[in-house]
N, C-alpha and C positions, 0 to 999 in steps of 0.2 A: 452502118455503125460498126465501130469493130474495138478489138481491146488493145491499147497501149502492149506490145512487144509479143512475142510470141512462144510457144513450147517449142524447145529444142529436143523433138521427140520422133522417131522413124520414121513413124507414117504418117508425117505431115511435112505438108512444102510447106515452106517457111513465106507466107502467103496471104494477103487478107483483101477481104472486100467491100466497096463503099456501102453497096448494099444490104439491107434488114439490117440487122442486131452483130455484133462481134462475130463475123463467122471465119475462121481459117478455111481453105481452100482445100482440106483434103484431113484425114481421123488422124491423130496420133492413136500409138497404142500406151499401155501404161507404164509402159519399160522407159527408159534412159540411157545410154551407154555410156553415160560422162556427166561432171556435176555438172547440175543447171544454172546458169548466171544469175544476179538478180536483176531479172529483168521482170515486166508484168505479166499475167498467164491470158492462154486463152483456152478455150472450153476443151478436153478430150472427146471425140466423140465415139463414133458406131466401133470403134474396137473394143472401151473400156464401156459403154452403155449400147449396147446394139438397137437402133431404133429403125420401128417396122418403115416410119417414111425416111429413111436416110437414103438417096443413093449412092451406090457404090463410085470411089473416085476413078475418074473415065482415062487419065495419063499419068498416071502415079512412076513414079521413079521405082527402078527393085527395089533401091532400099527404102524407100517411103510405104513400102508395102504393108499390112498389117499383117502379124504372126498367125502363125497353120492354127486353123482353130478359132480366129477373131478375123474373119471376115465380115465384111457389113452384109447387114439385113437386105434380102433381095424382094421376092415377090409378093412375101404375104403381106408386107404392108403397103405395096403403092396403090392399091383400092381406098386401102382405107385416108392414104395421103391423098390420095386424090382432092381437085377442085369441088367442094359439093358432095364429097363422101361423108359416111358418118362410122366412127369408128366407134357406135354403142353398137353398131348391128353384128360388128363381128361374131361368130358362133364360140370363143374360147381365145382366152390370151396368148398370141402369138409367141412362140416356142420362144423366140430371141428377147422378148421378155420375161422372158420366168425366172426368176430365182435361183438359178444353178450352184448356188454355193462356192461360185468364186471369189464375194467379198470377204471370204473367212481370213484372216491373217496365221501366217504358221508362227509354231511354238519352237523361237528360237532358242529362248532362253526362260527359263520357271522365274515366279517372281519368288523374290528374298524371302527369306523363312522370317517370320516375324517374332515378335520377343516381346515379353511383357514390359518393358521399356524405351519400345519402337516408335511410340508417340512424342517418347523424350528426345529420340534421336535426332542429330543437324538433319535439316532439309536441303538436298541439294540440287539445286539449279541451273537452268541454261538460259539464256537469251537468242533473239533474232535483233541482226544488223543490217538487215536487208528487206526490201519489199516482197521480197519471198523468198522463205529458209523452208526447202521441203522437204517434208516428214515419209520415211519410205516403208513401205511394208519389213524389210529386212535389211541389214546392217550391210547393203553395198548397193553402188551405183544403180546396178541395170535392176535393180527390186521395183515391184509396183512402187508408185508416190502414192498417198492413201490422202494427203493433205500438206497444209502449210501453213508457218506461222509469218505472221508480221514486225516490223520492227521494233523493237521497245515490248514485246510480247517474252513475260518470264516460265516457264512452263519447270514443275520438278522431274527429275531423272535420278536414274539409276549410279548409283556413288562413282561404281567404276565402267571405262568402256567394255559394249560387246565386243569389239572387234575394231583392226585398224585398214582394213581392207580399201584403198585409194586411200585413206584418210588419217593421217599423217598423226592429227589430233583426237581419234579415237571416234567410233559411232557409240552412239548415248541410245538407251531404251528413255523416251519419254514419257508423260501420262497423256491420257489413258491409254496409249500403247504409238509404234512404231520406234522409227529410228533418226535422228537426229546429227550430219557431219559437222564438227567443229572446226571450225576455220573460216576460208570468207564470209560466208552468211550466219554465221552462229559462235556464239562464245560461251565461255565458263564463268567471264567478266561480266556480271549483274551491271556494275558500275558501270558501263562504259558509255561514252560521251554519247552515240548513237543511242543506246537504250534510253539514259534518259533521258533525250530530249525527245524521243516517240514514247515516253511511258502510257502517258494518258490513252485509255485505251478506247473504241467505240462503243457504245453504249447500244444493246442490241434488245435487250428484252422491254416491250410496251405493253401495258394492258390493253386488250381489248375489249371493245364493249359487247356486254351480253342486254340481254331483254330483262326491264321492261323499256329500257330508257330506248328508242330509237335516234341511231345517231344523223344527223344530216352535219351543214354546215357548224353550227353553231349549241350542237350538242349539248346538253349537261355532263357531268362524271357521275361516274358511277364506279363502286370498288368489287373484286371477284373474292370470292372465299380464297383467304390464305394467301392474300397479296397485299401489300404493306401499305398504299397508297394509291390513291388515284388523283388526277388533277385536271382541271380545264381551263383555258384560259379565257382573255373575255373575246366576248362574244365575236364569235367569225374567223376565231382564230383557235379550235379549241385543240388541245395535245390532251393525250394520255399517256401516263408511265405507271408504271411498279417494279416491285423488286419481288422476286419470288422467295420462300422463308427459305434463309441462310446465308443469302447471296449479302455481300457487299454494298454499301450503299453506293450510288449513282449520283454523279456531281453532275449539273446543268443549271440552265435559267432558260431566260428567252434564248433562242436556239443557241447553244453550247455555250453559255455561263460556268463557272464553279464554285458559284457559291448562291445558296437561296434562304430566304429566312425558315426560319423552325419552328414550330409549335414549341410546346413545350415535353419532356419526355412520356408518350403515354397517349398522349391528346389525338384524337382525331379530328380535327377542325384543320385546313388548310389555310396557310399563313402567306398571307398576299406580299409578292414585291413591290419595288417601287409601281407609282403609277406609269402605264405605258408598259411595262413589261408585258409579254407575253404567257409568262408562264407561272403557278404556284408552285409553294415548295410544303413538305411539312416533313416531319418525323414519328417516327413510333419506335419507342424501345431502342432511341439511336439510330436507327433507319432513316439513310434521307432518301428522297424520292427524286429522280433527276427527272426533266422533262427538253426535250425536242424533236416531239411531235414527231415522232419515228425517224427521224434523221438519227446516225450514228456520230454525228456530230456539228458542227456548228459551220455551213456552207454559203459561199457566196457565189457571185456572178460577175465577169470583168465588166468593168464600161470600157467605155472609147473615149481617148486614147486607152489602148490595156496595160496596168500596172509592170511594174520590172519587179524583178521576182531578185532580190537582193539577198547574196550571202552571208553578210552580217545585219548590224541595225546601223544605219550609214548617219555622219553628220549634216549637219544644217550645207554644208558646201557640196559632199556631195550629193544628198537630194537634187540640187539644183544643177547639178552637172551631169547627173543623169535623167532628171526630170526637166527636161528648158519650159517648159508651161507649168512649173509649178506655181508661180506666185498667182497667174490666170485659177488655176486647175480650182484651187485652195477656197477662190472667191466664188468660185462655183459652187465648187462641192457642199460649200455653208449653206448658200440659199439654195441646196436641194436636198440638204439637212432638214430644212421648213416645210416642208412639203406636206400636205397632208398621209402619201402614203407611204413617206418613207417609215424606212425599216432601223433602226437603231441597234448597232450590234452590242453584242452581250458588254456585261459591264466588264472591266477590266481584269486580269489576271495582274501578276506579278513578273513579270519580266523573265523570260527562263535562265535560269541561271547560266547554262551553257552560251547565252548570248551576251554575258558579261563582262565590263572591263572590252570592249572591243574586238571578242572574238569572233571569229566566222560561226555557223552552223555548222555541227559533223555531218559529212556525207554518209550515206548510206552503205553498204556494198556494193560496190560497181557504181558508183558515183566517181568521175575523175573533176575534181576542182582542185586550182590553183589555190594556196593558201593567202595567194593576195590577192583574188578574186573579189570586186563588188558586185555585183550583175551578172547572175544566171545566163538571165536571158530576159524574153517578156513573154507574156502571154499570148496567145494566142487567141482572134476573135472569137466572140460565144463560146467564153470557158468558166467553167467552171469549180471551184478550190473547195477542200476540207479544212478544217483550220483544230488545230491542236489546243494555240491557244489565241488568243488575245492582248495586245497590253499598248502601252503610251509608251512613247520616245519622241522626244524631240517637239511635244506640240500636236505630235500625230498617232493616230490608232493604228498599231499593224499587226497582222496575224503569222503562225507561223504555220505553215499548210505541212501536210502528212510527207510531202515530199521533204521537211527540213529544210522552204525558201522561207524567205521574211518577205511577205506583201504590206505595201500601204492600202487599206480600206478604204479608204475616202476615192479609190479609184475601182471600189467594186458594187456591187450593192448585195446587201444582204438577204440570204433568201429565207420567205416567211414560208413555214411548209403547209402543207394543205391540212385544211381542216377534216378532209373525209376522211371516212371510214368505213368501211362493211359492217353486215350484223354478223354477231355470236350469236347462233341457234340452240338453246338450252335441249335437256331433252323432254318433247315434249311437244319444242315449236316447232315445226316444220315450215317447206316451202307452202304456196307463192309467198312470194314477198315482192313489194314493188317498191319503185326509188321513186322519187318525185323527180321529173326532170325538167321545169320550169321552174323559176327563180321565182316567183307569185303565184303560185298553184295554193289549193286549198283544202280541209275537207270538210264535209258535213256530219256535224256531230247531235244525231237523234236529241231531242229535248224531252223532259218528262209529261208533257203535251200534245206528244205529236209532231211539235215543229222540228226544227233542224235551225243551228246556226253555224256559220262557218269560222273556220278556225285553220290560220295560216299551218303553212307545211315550208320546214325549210329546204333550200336546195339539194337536194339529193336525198333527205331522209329518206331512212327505210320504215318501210310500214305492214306488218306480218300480214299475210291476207286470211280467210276464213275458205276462199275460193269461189264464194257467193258471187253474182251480181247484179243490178237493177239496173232498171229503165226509167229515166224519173225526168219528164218535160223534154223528152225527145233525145238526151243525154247519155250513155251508159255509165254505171257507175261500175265501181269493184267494193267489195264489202270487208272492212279489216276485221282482225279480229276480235278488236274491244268494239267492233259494230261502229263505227263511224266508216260513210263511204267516201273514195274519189274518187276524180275523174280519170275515165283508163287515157283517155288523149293527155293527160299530163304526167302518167309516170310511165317507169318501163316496166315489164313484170318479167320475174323468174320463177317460172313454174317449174315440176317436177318434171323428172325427165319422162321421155313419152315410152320407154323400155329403161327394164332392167340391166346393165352391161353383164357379162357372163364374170365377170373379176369383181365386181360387186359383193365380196365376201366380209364378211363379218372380221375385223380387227384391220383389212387392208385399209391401208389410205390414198383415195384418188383424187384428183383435179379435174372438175368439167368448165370448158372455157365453150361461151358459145361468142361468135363473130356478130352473129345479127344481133344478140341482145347487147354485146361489150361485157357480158357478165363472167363470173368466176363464184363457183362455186367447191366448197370443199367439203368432202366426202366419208367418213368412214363408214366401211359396206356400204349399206345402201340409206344410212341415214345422214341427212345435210347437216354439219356443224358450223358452215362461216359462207355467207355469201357476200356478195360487193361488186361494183362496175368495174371496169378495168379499161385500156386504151389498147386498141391492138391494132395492127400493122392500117396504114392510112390509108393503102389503096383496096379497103375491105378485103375480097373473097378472090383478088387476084393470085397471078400468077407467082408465088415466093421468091422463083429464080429470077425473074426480069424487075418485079414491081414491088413497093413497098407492103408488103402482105405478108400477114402471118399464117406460118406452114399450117398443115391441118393433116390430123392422124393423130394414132397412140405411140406413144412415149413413155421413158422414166429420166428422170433428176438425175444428171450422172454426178454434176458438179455444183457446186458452192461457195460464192463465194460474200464474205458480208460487206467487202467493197471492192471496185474492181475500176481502175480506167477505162475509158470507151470514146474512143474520137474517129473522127469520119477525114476524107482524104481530103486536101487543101481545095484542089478542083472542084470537089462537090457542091452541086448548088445550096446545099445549106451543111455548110460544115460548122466544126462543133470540136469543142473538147472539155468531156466531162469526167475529172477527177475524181477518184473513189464514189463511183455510182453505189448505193446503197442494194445490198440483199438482194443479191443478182444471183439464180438458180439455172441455168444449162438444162435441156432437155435433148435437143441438137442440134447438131452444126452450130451454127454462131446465136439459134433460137435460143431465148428466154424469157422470165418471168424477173423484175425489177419496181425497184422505186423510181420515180420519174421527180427530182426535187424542179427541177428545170418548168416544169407546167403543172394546172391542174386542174385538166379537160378529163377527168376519169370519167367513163360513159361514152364516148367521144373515139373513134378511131384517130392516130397520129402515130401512130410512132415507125419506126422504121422497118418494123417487124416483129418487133419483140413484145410479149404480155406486159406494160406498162401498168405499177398499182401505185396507188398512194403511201406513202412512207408509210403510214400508220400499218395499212394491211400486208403490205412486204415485210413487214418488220414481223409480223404474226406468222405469216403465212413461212417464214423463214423458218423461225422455231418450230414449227406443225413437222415442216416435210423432213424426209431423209435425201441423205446421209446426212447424219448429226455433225454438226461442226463444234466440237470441245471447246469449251470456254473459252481459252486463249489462243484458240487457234484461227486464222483469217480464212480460212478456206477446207472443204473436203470434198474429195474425189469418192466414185461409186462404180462396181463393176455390174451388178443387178440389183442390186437393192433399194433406187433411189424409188422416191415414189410415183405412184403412172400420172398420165397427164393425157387426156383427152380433149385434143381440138378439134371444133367444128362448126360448121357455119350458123 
């Protein structure tokens, strides 16, 4: 797997490969010497995040070198990267992890003296035009990139430029810091055609579930102190959302709707959609609650034939001029509209106004389209879209994807996202905790007599353990902790780790992924707050350079991004092209930690390489770790500070 387009960065060959996760072929550092296109990113590695299993690039060009100072990590970690090593054993966190203090940003510029009437004052504004406008440490080219915004993303700035250094149109101080060039990827113009036809922004914060409710398939909701809502849908389909106090409400429905019914103001009781929906809505105090099941938005999948990806909303002639099996296609698409398990996308929007009166969609930056352009292009097989919005033209439902195409739906299907979830460990609970991993698995729940009756367990729940466990008709059980037992041959257990790591400190935050259990668990010092199954690389405990397997060693988070293309080469035996992948985290090379909306085998090895979570817990797990991505911002970059990440078999 790899990422749509590449960093135009020194020390990196411009370079990518079929195999594991998005990996460039060689580390940029965090400099630039020239504005970056808009193009898509792909990870920074061992210059801007030094990782102990990175190694060093073996025919790097001089200039692809990394700067005196930011060479990759050599010996101390290829034990612990090793096949079958364990990077808890290490005696003390490897020097090229530690914290140096080169995330600090310098003080360019003091912020505005403030005034007792500063609250009164205009707020002024920038926009992104592009699929990445990026944010620098300081007010020219060759500065670290610290991060980046997305298109249709409005961020406030500083009234006047720092500086015009390359940039013609001035560098902007942004919030909460860096610097901002106006021109191809970024304006002054709020309005502009690009902005708002990307306005609708991704919707990134979901509630997670805490104890006592154990979540499996088909969960109940449950609400956290100081979160405005929670919601489940029906059964086998359940999502969670909230909004955290202060934040914005959240428009959704069944996956990416914008509009849900409401309580009334005040009311806590959740207010059902139509039937068949997927998702509840309600309000409190004005607060709407949006729901898509940890998707940042509302995603499909092509069929076959693959949709054409249209610059305007085309008429009834040319549909048919560029669709010759339409009239067939149509009579299809209806009778698998019937189906028991189709998917019905969200209800309708209102037409974006930018696509009015027969105009094209704006391009993006670095988009070249004809102005009398109908047809993009098509899809490509096993692809995958985000869609902005939704709406009717012509008889027919089409979407307008993140890219700015207009897709006809009836030629994709829509994706229902997974109902898992990990547990929130309060404090209090600790590990074992086990999943249920049969689809009819059971447990035994003590009777006030003596007996036991049994009582289903759904697919995957989680179930806190005591540690305990019996032997009962030749069977072993495991003991939870409200004393009902199961069976250990039907779940998997994550027990505590068998040592304390030496970085195990008290406020740090770490990642423990093990290969044989599929698990992930998350850490502060050394007590567990969030565990859950995960999918990691398919050909288990192999080799990461040849085979589908994911690396294994200590690590930190260098990057971030909350969605991110990722397609594989045409040749590949199983190629792919999955648009704005959800809450995709970098730790190296092309390794990370994502949402898989495409399957939902979590527990299960598959993926290419990469720690594969279900929407719901990437979407958590996003917010937990660092480097923190600012609200409106689509991405951030980490020179030591991301959080550590220990993989191991």
């Amino acid at each position: 797997m790899r990422v749509r387009g590449t960093f135009l960065l020194p020390a990196m060959a411009l370079a990518t490969l079929s195999v594991s996760c998005p990996r460039p072929a060689s580390e940029p550092s965090a400099t630039s010497p020239a504005p970056a296109p808009a193009s898509a990113v792909t990870a920074p590695l061992a210059a801007a995040a030094p990782a102990v299993a990175a190694p060093a690039p073996s025919a790097a060009r001089a200039e692809d070198a990394a700067p005196p100072g930011e060479e990759a990590a050599a010996a101390p970690g290829a034990l612990a990267a090793a096949p079958g090593g364990d990077p808890l054993a290490l005696p003390a966190l490897p020097p090229e992890l530690v914290d140096d203090g080169s995330d600090k940003l310098p003080e360019i510029d003091p912020p505005p003296a403030t005034s007792p009437t500063a609250a009164e004052e205009e707020v002024h504004e920038l926009a992104s035009i592009a699929r990445e406008t990026w944010v620098f440490a300081e007010p020219r080219w060759t500065s670290r990139r610290i991060g980046y915004l997305r298109a249709g993303a409005v961020v406030a700035r500083r009234p006047e430029p720092s500086g015009r250094t390359s940039c013609a149109d001035g560098w902007y101080h942004i919030e909460p810091n860096g610097y901002v060039c106006i021109g191809a990827s970024a304006t002054l113009n709020i309005h502009d055609l690009a902005v708002e036809a990307s306005s609708r922004r991704p919707v990134r914060r979901f509630a997670s579930p805490t104890l006592p409710v154990a979540r499996g398939e088909a969960a109940p909701a449950t609400t956290q102190a100081g979160e405005a809502t929670l919601a489940a849908a029906q059964a086998g389909e359940a999502t969670l959302a909230a909004t955290q106090p202060g934040e914005t409400a959240l428009a959704a429905t069944q996956p990416g709707a914008n509009a849900l019914a409401a309580t009334q103001p005040g009311a806590n009781a959740l207010a059902a959609t139509q039937p068949g929906a997927n998702a509840l809505a309600a309000t409190q105090a004005g607060d709407a609650t949006a729901l898509l099941g940890g998707l940042p938005y509302t995603y499909v999948m092509s069929r076959s034939p693959t949709p054409p990806l249209y610059a305007r909303l085309p008429d009834g002639d040319e549909q048919r001029g560029a669709e010759p099996d339409l009239t067939g296609h149509l009579l299809r698409a209806a009778a698998a509209a019937r189906a028991p398990d189709f998917v019905a996308p969200p209800p309708p929007d209102a037409t974006p106004s930018v696509l009015l009166y027969g105009r094209p969609a704006p391009g993006l930056a670095g988009d070249r389209r004809s102005p009398d352009a109908l047809v993009l292009g098509r899809a490509r097989t096993r692809s995958g879209f985000a869609l902005l919005s939704t709406f009717d033209h012509d008889g027919r439902r089409f979407g307008l994807t993140t890219d700015l195409a207009v897709l006809p739906l009836d030629r994709t299907r829509v994706i229902r996202p997974s109902a898992f979830a990990g547990l929130a460990l309060p404090e209090g609970v600790t590990l074992p905790v086990a999943f249920a991993r049969r689809r009819h698995a059971a447990r035994l729940v003590p009777g006030e007599r003596g007996g036991a009756t049994r009582a289903p367990l759904r697919f995957r729940e989680a179930i806190p353990l005591s540690g305990a466990s019996r032997r009962l008709g030749g069977i072993d059980y495991l003991e939870a902790r409200d004393g009902s037992l199961v069976r250990s041959d039907e779940v998997v257990r994550v027990d505590p780790l068998p040592r304390t790591p030496a970085w195990a400190v008290r406020g740090r935050k770490w990642i423990d992924v093990s290969i044989d259990k599929q698990s992930l668990v998350a850490y502060e010092g050394t007590r567990p707050v969030y565990v859950t199954l995960v999918s990691t690389g398919a050909d288990g405990l192999g080799d990461p350079k040849t085979t589908r397997s994911t690396i294994q060693g200590l690590f930190r988070i260098h990057t971030k991004h909350v969605t991110v293309t990722m397609d594989g080469d045409e040749e590949d035996e199983d190629p792919f092209d999955f648009r704005d992948v959800p809450f995709v985290q970098y730790f190296t090379e092309g390794f990370a930690f994502h949402a898989a909306y495409w399957h939902d085998d979590f527990g299960t090895p598959r993926s290419h390489g990469c720690v594969n979570l279900s929407p719901l817990d990437a979407a958590w797990l996003f917010e937990w770790t660092t480097p923190e991505v600012p609200a409106e911002w689509h991405g951030a970059l980490s020179l030591r500070k991301g959080t550590l990440v220990s993989i191991r078999p």
